[in-house]
ZAMARBA-251136 format. One line per field, with one value per residue: residue number from 1; residue in one letter; x, y, z of N, C-alpha, C in turn. Coordinates in Angstrom, 1 decimal, decimal comma. Example, Ala and Ser with C-alpha at 12.3 -4.5 7.8 and 13.67 -1.06 7.14 Angstrom:
// residues 2
n [1:2];
res [a:s];
n_px [13,2:12,8];
n_py [-5,7:-2,2];
n_pz [7,8:7,1];
ca_px [12,3:13,7];
ca_py [-4,5:-1,1];
ca_pz [7,8:7,1];
c_px [13,2:12,9];
c_py [-3,3:0,0];
c_pz [7,8:7,9];
***
This chain:
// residues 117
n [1:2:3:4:5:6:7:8:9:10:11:12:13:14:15:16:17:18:19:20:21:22:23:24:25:26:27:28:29:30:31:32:33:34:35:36:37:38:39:40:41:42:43:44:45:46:47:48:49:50:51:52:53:54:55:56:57:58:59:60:61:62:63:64:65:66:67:68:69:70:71:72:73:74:75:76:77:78:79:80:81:82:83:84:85:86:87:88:89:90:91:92:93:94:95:96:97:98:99:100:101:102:103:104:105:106:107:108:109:110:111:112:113:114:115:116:117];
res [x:x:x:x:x:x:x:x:x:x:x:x:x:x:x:x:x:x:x:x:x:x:x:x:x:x:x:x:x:x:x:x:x:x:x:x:x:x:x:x:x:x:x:x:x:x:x:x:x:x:x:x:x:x:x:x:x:x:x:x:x:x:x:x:x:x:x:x:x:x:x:x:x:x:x:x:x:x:x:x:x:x:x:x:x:x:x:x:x:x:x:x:x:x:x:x:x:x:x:x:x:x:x:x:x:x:x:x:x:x:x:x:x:x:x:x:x];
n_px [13,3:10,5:7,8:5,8:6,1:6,4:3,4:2,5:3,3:2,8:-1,2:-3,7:-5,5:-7,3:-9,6:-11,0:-12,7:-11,0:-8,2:-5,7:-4,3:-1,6:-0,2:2,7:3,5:5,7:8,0:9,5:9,3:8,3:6,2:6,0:3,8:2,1:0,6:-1,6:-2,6:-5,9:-6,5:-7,0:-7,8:-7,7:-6,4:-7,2:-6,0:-4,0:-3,0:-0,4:0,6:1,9:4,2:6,5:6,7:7,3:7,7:7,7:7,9:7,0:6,4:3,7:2,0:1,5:0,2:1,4:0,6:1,1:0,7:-0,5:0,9:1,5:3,3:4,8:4,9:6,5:7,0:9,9:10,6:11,0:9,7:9,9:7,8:7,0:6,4:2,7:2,3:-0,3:-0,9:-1,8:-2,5:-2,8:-4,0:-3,1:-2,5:-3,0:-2,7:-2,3:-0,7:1,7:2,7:5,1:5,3:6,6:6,8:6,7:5,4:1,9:-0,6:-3,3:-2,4:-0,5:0,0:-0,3:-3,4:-4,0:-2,1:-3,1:-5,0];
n_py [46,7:48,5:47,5:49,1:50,5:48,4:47,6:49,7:49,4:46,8:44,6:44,7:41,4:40,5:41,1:41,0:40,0:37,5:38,4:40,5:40,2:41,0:40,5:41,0:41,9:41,9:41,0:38,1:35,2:34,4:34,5:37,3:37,4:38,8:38,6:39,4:38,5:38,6:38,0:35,3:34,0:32,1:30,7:29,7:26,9:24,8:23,1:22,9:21,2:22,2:24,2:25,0:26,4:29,3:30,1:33,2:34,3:37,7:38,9:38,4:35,4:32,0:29,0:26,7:24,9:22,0:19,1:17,8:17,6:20,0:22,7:25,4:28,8:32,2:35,4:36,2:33,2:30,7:28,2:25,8:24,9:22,2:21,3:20,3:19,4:19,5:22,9:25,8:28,5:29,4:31,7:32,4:34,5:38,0:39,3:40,6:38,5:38,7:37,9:36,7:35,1:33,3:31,9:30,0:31,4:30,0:28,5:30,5:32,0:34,5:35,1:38,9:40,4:41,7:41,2:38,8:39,4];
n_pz [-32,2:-30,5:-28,7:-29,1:-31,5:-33,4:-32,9:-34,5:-36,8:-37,2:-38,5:-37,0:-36,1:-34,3:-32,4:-29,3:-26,1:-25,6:-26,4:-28,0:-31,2:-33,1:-36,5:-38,6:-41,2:-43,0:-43,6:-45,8:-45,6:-42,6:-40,5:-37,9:-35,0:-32,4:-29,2:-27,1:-24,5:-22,4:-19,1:-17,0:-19,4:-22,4:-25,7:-28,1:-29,3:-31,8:-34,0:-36,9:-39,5:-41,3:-40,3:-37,8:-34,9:-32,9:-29,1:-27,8:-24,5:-23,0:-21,4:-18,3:-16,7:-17,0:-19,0:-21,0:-23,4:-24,4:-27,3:-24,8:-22,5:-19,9:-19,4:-17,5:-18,5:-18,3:-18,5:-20,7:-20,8:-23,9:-26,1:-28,0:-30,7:-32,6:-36,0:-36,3:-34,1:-31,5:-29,5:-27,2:-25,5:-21,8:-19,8:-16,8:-15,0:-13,2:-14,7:-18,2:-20,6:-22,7:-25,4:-28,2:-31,0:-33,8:-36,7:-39,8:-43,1:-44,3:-45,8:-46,0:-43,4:-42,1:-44,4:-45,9:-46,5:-48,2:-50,3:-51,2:-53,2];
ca_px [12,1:9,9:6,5:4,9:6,7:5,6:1,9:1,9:3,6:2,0:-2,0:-4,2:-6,0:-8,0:-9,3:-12,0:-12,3:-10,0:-7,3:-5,3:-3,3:-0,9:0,6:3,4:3,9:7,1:8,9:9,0:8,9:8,3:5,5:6,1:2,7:2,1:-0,7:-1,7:-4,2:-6,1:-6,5:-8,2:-8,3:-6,8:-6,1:-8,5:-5,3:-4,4:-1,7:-0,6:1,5:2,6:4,8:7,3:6,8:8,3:6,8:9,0:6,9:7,6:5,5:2,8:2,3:0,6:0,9:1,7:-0,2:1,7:0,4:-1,1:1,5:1,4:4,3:4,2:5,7:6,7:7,9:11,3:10,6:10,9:8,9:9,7:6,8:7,4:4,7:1,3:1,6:-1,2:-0,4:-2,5:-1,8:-4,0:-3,0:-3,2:-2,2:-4,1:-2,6:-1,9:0,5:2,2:4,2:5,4:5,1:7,5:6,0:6,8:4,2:1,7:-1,8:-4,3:-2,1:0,5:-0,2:-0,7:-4,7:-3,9:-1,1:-3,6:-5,4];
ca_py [47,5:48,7:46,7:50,3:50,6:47,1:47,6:50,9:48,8:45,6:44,5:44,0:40,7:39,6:42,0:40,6:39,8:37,3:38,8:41,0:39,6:41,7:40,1:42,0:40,8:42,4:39,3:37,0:33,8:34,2:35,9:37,6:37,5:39,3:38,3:40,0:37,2:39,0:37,5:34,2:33,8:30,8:30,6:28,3:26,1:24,9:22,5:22,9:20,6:23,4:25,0:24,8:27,7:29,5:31,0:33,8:35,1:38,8:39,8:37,6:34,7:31,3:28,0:26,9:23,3:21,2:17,8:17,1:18,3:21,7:24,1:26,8:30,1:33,5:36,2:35,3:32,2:30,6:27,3:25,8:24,1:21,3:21,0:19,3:19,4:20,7:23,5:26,6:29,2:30,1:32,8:32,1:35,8:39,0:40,9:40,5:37,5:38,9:36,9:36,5:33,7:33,2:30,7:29,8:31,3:29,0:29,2:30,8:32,7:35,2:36,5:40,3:40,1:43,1:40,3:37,4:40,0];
ca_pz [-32,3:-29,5:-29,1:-29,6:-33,3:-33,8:-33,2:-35,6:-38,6:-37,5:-38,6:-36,0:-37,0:-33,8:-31,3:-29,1:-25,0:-24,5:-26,9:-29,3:-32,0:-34,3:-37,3:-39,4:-42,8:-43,8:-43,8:-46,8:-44,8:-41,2:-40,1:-36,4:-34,4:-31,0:-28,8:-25,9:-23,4:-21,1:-17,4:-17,0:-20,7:-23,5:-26,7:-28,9:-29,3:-33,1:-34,6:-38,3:-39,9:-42,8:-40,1:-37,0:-34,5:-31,6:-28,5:-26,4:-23,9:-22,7:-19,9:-17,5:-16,3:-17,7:-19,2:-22,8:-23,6:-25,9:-27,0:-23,3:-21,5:-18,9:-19,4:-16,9:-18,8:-17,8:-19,6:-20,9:-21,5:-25,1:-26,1:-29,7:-30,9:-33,7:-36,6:-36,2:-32,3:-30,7:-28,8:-26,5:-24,1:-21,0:-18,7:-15,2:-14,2:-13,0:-16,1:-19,7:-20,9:-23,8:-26,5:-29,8:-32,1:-35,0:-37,8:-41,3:-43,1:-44,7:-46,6:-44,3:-42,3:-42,8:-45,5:-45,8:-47,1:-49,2:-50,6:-51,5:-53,9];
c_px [11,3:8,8:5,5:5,3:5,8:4,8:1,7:2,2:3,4:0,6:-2,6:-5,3:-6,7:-8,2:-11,0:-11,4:-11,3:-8,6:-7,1:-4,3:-3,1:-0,1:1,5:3,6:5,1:8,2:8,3:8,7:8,2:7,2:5,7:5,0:3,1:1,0:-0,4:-3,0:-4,2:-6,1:-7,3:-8,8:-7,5:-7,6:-7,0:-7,3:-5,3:-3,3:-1,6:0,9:2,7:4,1:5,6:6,6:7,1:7,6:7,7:7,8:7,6:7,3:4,0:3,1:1,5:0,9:0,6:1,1:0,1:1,8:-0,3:-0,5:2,0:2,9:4,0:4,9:5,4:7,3:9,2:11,4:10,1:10,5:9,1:8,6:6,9:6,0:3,9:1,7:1,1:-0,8:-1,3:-1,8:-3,2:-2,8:-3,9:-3,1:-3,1:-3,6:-2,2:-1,0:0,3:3,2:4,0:5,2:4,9:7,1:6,3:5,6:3,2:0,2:-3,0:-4,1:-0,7:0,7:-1,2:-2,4:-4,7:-2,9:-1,8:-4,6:-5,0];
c_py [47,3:48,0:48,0:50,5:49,4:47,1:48,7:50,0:47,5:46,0:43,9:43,4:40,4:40,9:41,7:41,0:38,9:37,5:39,6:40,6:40,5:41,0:41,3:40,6:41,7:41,6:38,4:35,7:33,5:35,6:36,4:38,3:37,7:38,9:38,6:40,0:37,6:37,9:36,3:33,7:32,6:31,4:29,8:27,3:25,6:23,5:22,9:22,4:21,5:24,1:24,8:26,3:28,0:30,4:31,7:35,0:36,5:39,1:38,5:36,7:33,0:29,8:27,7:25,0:22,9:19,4:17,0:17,9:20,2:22,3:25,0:28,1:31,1:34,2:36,0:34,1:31,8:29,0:26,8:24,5:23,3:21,3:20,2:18,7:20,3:21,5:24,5:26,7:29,5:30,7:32,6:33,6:36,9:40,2:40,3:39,5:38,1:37,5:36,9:35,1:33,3:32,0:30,9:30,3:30,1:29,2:29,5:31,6:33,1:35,7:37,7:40,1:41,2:42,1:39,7:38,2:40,2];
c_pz [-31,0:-30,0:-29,3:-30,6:-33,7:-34,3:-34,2:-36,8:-38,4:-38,2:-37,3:-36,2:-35,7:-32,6:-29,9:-26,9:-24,8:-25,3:-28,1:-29,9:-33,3:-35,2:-38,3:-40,4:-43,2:-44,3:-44,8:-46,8:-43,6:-41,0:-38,0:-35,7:-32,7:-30,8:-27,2:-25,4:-22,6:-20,2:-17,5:-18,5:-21,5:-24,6:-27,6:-29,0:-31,2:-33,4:-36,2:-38,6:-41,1:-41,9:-38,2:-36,7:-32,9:-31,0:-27,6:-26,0:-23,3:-21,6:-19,2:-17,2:-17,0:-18,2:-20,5:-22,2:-24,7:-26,2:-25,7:-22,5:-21,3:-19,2:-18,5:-18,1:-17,9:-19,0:-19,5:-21,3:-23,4:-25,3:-27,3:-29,7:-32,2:-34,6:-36,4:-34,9:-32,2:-29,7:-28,3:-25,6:-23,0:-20,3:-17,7:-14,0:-13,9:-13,7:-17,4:-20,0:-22,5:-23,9:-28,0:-29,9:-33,2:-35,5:-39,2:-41,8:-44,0:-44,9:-45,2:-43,2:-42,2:-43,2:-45,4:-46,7:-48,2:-50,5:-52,1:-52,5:-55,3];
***
């Protein structure tokens, strides 16, 4: 699927200055989250023990913060992140750091809000 299909049959759950974040809920386990960090921007950073998750970056440039330690990424790069490590992205680049980021889902997050009804 193109990341333009994506965003029509994703939700777009975060849309501020320093990012947009689309979650698709079609999946009964695994929710598949896009986020697209403007320039000079991070992530709030999070850990949650509930869930293992995976970062494959597409496009920009930036660094993934896991436990302490710097990661540079680039698009193409893939990052697995183990549960209840802290983890955050900043982008370092003068465009957009796209990526996904595949997670079990787990209370709080994931579920379709139309769902939890």
């Amino acid at each position: 699927m193109e990341i333009r299909e994506y965003k029509k049959q994703a939700e777009l759950i975060r849309n501020n200055e320093t990012y947009k974040v689309y979650d698709l809920y079609t999946l009964k386990n695994l929710n598949l989250s896009l986020t697209e960090l403007n320039p000079g921007k991070e992530t709030n950073g999070h850990a949650h023990k509930e869930a293992d998750e995976v970062y494959v970056f597409i496009e920009g440039k930036g660094i993934l913060e896991l436990e302490g330690k710097k990661i540079p990424v680039k698009g193409g790069d893939v990052v697995p992140v183990p549960g209840g490590k802290f983890h955050k992205v900043f982008n370092e680049g003068k465009s957009i750091l796209s990526f996904w980021s595949i997670f079990e889902k787990y209370e709080g997050r994931g579920v379709s809000p139309e769902s939890e009804t």
